[in-house]
TIBAFI-705574 format. One record per residue (C-alpha): residue number from 0; residue in three letters; x, y, z. Coordinates in Angstrom, 2 decimals. Layout:
BEGIN
NUM;ala;X;Y;Z;
...
//
This chain:
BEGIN
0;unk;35.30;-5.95;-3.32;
1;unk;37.86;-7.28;-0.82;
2;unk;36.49;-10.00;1.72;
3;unk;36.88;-9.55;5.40;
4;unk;36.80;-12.50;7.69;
5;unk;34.85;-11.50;11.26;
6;unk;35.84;-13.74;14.30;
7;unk;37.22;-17.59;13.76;
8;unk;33.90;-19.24;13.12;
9;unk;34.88;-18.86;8.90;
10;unk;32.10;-16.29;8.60;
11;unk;33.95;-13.68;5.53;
12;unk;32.07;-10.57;4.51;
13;unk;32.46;-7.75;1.79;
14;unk;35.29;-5.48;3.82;
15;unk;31.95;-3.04;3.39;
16;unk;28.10;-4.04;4.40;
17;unk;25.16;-2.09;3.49;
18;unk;22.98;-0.81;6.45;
19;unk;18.69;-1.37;5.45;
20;unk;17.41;0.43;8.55;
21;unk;17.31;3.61;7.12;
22;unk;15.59;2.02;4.18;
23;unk;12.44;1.76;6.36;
24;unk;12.68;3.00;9.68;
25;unk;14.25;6.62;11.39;
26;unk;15.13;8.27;8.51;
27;unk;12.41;9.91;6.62;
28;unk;9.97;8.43;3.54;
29;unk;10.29;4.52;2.54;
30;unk;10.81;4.52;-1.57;
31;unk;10.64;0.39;-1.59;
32;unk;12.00;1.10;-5.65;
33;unk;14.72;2.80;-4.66;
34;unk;15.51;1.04;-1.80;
35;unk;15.52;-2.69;-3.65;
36;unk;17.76;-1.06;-6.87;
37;unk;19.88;-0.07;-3.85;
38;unk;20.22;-3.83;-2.37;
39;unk;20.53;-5.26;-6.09;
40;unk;23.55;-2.59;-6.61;
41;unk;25.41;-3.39;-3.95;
42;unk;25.16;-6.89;-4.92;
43;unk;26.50;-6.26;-8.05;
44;unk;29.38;-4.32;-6.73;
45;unk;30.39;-7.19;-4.51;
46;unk;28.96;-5.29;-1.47;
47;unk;27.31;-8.83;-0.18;
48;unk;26.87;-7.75;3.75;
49;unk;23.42;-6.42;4.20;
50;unk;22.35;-5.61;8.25;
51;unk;18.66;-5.55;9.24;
52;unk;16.62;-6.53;12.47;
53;unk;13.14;-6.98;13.36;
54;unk;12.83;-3.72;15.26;
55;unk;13.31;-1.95;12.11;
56;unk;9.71;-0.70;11.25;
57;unk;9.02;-2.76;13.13;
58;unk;9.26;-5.75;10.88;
59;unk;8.71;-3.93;7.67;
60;unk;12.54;-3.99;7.42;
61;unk;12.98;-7.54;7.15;
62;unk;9.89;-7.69;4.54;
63;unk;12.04;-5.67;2.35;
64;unk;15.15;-7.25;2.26;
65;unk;13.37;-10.50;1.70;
66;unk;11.97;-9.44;-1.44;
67;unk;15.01;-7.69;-2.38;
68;unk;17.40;-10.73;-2.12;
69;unk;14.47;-13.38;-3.81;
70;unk;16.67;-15.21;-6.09;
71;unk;19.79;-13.96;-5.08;
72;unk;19.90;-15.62;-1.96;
73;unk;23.31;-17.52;-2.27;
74;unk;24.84;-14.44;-2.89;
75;unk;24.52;-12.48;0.53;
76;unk;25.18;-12.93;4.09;
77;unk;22.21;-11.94;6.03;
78;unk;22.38;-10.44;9.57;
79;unk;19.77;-9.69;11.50;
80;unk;18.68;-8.79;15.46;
81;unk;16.67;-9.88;17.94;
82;unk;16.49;-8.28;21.85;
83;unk;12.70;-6.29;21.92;
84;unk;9.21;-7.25;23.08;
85;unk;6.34;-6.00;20.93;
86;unk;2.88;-4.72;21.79;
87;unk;0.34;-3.08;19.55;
88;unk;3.34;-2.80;16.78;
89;unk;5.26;-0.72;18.86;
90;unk;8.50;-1.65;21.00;
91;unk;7.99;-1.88;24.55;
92;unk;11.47;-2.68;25.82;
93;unk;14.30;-5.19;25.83;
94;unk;13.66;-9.28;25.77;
95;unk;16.50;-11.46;26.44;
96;unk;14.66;-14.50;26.86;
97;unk;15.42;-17.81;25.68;
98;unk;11.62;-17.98;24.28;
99;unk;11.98;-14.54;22.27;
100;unk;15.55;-15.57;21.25;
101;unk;14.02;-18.35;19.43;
102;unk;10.49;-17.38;18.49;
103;unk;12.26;-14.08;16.51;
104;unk;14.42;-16.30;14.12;
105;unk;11.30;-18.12;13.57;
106;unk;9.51;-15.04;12.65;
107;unk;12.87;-13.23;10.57;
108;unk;13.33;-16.45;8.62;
109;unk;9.87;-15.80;7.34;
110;unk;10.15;-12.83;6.57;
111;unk;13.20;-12.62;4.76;
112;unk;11.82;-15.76;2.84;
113;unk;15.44;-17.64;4.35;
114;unk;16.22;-20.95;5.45;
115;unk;19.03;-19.63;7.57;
116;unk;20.12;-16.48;9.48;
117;unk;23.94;-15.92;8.60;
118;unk;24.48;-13.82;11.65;
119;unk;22.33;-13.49;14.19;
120;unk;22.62;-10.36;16.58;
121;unk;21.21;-9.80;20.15;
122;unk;20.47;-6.62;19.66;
123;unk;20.47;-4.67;23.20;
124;unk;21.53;-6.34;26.30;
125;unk;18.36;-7.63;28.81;
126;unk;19.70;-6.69;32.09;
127;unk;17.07;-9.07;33.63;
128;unk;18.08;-12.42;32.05;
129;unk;21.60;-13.62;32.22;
130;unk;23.56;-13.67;29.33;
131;unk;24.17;-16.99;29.57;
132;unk;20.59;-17.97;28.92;
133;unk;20.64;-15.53;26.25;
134;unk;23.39;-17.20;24.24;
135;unk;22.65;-20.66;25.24;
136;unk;19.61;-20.33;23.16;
137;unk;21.14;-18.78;20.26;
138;unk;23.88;-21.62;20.55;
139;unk;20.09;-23.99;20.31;
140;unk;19.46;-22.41;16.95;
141;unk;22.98;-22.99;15.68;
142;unk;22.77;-26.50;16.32;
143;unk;19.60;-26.42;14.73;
144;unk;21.14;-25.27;11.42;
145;unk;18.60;-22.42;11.68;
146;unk;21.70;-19.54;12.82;
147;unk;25.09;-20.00;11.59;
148;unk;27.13;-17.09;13.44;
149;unk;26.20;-15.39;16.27;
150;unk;26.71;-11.61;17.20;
151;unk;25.98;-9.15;20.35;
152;unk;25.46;-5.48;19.87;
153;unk;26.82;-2.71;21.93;
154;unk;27.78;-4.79;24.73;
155;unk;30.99;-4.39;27.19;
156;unk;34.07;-6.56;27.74;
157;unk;32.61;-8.50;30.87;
158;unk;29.78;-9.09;28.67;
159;unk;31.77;-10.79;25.88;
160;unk;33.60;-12.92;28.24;
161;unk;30.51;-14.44;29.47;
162;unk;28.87;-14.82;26.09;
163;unk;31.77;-16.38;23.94;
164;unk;32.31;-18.91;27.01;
165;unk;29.31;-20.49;26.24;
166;unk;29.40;-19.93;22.42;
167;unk;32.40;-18.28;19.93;
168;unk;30.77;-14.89;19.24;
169;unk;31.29;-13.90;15.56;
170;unk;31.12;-10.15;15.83;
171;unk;29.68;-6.83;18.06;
172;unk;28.15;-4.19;16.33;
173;unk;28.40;-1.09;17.86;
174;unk;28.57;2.62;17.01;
175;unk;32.18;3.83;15.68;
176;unk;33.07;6.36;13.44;
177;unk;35.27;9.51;13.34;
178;unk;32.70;11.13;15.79;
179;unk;32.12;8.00;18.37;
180;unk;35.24;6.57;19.51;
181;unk;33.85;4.93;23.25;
182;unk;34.58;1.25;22.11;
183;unk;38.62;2.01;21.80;
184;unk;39.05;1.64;25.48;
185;unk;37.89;-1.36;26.41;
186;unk;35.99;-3.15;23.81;
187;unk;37.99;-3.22;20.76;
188;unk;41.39;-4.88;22.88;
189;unk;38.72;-7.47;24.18;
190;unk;37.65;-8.40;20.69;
191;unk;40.79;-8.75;19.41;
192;unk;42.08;-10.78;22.69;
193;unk;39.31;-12.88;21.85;
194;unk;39.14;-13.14;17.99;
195;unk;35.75;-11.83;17.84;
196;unk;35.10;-9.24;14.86;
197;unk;34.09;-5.48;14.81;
198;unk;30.80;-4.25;12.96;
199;unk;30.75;-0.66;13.11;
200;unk;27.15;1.28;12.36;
201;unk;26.77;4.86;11.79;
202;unk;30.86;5.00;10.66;
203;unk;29.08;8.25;8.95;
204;unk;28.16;9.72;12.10;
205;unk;24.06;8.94;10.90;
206;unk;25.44;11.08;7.73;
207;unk;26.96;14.13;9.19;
208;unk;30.30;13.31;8.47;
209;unk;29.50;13.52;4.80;
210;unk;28.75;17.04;5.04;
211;unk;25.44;16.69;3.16;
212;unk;23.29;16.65;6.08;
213;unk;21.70;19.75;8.04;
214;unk;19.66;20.09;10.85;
215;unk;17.29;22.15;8.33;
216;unk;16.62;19.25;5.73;
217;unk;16.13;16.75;8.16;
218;unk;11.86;15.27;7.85;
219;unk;9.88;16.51;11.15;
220;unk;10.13;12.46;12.10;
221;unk;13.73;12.27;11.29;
222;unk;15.39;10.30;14.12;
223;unk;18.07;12.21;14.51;
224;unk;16.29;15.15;15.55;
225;unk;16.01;13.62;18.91;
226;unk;19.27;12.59;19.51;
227;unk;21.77;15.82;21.76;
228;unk;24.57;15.63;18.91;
229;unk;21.73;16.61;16.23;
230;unk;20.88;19.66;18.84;
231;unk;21.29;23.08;17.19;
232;unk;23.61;24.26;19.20;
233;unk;26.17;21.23;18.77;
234;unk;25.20;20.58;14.96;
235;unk;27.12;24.14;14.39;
236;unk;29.88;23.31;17.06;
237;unk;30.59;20.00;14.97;
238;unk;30.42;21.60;11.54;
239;unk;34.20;22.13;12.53;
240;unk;35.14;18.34;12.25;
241;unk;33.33;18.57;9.19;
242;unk;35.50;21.00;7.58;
243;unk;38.48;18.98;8.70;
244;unk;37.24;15.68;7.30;
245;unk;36.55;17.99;3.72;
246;unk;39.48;19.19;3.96;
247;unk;41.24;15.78;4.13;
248;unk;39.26;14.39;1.05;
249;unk;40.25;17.73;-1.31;
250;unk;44.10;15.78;-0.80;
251;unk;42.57;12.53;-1.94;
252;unk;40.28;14.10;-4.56;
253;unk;37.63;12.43;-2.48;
254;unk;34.77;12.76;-0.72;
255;unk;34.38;13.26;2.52;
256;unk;32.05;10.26;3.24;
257;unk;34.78;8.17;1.83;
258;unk;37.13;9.46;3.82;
259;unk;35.33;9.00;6.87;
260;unk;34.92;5.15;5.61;
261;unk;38.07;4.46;4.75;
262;unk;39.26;5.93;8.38;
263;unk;37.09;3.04;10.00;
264;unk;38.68;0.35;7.47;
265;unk;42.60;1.62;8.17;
266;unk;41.68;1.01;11.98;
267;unk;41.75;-3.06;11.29;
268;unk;41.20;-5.69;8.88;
269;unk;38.64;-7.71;11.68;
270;unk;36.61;-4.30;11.16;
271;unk;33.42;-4.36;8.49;
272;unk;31.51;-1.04;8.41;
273;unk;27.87;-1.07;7.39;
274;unk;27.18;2.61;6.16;
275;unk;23.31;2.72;5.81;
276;unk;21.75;4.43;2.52;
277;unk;18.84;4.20;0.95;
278;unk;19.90;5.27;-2.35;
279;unk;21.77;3.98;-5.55;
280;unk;23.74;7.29;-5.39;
281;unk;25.07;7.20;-2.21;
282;unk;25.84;3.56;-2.04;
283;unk;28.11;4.30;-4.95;
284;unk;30.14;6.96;-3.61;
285;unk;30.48;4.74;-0.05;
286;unk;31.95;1.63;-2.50;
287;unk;34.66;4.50;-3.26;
288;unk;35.98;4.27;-0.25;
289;unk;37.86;0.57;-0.48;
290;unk;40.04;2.22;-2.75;
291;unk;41.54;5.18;-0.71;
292;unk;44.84;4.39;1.12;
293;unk;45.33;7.56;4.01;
294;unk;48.55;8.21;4.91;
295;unk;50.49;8.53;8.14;
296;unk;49.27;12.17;8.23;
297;unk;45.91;11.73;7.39;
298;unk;45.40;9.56;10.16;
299;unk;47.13;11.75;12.60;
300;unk;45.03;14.68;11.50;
301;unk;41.65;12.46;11.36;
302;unk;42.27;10.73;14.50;
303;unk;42.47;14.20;16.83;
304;unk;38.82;15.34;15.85;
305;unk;37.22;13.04;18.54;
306;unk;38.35;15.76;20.95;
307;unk;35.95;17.98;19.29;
308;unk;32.42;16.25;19.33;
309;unk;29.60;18.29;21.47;
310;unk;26.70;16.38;22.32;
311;unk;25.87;12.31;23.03;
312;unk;24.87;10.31;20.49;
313;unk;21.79;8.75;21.90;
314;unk;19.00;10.14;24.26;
315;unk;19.77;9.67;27.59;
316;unk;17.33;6.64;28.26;
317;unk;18.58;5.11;25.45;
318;unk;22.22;5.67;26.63;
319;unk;20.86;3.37;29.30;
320;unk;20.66;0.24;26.90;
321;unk;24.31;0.49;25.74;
322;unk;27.26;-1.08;27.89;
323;unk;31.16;0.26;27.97;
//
C-alpha cells in the first residue's frame, strides 16, 4: 500500500484509511470479533489509517479500536474527533469550546490506551465559539505533545482561512464520493491553495455505490433509513447510477465498490478515502481498488452521474451542521 502525504505538517497515510464508525455505531449489530480481525487485516495489508471519534457509540468506538491496535500501536495513525456535548450518554449538540477541546483528548487518549492522537479532528463546526478559540486550543495540545496534526470536518473555505492562520490544518474530512460532489466548488481549490489535505468519508455513498445495499436489508435502526437519499422513492431513482458504476467495473473486471474508490483516488494524490466496513470481506475487496488505473473515458462517464442523485444526504437539521 502506497503512502499519501495529507497537508505539509509530514503527516503520510496509507493512500486508503479504514472507517470504525460503522463498526459500532449507525449501521446495524456490533460483532467486536469481526470488527478487531477487520482492524488487524487492514494492518496487515498496509491499510494503517484508521478514523474514529468519540461520538461514535458514543465512546464505545474508541474502546474498540483501543483494544484492537494494543500492541500494534507504532504501526497506525490514529484520528479521531471531538465537537459534541454529552448528557445521559446521548449527544446533545455541538461544543467548540476550548475546555471540551481539551478535556476530549484527555478522555480519547484513554480510551484508545494512546499516548498521542495522530490527527485530531473538530468534528462539526460550533457556530457559538469562534474558530479561533477552537483551534487555539487544539494548537495547546500540539504543543503539549498530546496531538500531532490537526483536522476540521465539513467546514467551508472562510472557515479554513481562519483556522490554518492560527495553526497549519492537516486535513478536512468531509463527505465525497461519486454521489456527493458539494466540496468541488469551493472547498477542494481552498485546500489545495492552502496545502491542506482531503479525507473523504462515505466515498461509497454509506454503501450504495457498491450495489449490495437495499433499502429492504437495511436493520430497523439502520442510519441510513433516516437520511432523504435512502427514501424509497430516490433509492430506485439512484439505482440508475448504480448500473452505470457496474457497468464501468464489468470493463475493469472489477467491482463496483472499487471502482467507486478508485474514482475518489484519480481525483488527487492529497486525497485519502476512509471507506468504513466492518468486515474482513469487504475490507478486502476495498484494498482492490489501489490497483485499478480508469481511463480518460471512465472518468468522463463516472464523472456525469452527479447530475443524477435524488435526495440530500443528511436530514435537514443535520444539513444545518455542515458548511459550503
Amino acid at each position: 500500500m502506497k503512502q499519501r502525504k495529507l497537508g505539509t505538517q509530514g503527516l503520510s497515510v496509507s493512500e486508503l484509511g479504514l472507517g470504525c464508525m460503522g463498526m459500532t455505531y449507525a449501521y446495524g449489530a456490533a460483532d467486536e470479533t469481526e470488527a478487531v480481525a477487520t482492524i488487524h487485516r487492514a494492518i496487515d495489508l498496509g491499510i494503517t489509517f484508521l478514523d474514529t471519534a468519540e461520538i461514535y457509540g458514543p465512546f464505545t468506538n474508541e474502546l474498540l479500536v483501543g483494544r484492537a491496535i494494543a500492541g500494534r500501536r507504532d504501526q497506525v495513525v490514529i484520528a479521531t474527533k471531538f465537537g459534541f456535548s454529552f448528557g445521559e450518554g446521548r449527544e446533545r449538540g455541538v461544543d467548540g469550546s476550548p475546555a471540551n477541546v481539551k478535556k476530549v483528548a484527555e478522555a480519547s487518549l484513554g480510551r484508545l490506551g494512546i499516548d498521542t492522537i495522530d490527527l485530531y479532528y473538530q468534528h462539526r463546526r460550533d457556530p457559538n465559539v469562534p474558530i479561533e478559540d477552537t483551534v487555539g486550543a487544539m494548537k495547546e495540545l500540539v504543543r503539549a505533545g498530546k496531538v500531532r496534526y490537526l483536522g476540521l470536518s465539513e467546514v467551508g473555505p472562510e472557515t479554513l482561512r481562519r483556522a490554518n492562520a492560527v495553526h497549519p490544518i492537516s486535513a478536512l474530512q468531509s463527505e465525497y464520493s461519486l454521489w456527493e460532489r458539494g466540496v468541488e466548488a469551493r472547498v477542494l481549490p481552498v485546500l489545495r491553495e492552502l496545502g491542506i489535505g482531503f479525507v473523504p468519508y462515505s466515498p461509497l455513498g454509506r454503501g450504495f455505490l457498491t450495489g449490495a445495499v437495499t433499502l429492504e436489508g437495511l436493520e430497523a435502526d439502520d442510519f441510513r433509513r433516516t437520511t432523504p437519499r435512502f427514501s424509497a422513492e430516490n433509492v430506485k431513482k439512484n439505482e440508475a447510477l448504480v448500473d452505470v458504476v457496474k457497468r464501468v467495473a464489468a470493463r475493469h473486471d472489477a467491482t463496483p465498490a472499487q471502482i467507486a474508490l478508485a474514482w475518489v483516488l484519480a481525483q488527487g494524490d492529497d486525497m485519502v478515502p476512509i471507506p468504513g466496513t466492518k468486515r474482513v470481506r469487504y475490507l478486502e475487496e476495498n484494498a482492490g481498488a489501489v490497483d485499478i488505473r480508469l481511463d480518460a473515458s471512465d472518468l468522463r462517464e463516472l464523472g456525469a452521474l452527479e447530475a443524477t442523485v435524488a435526495g440530500e444526504r443528511y436530514s435537514e437539521a443535520m444539513m444545518t451542521m455542515i458548511e459550503r
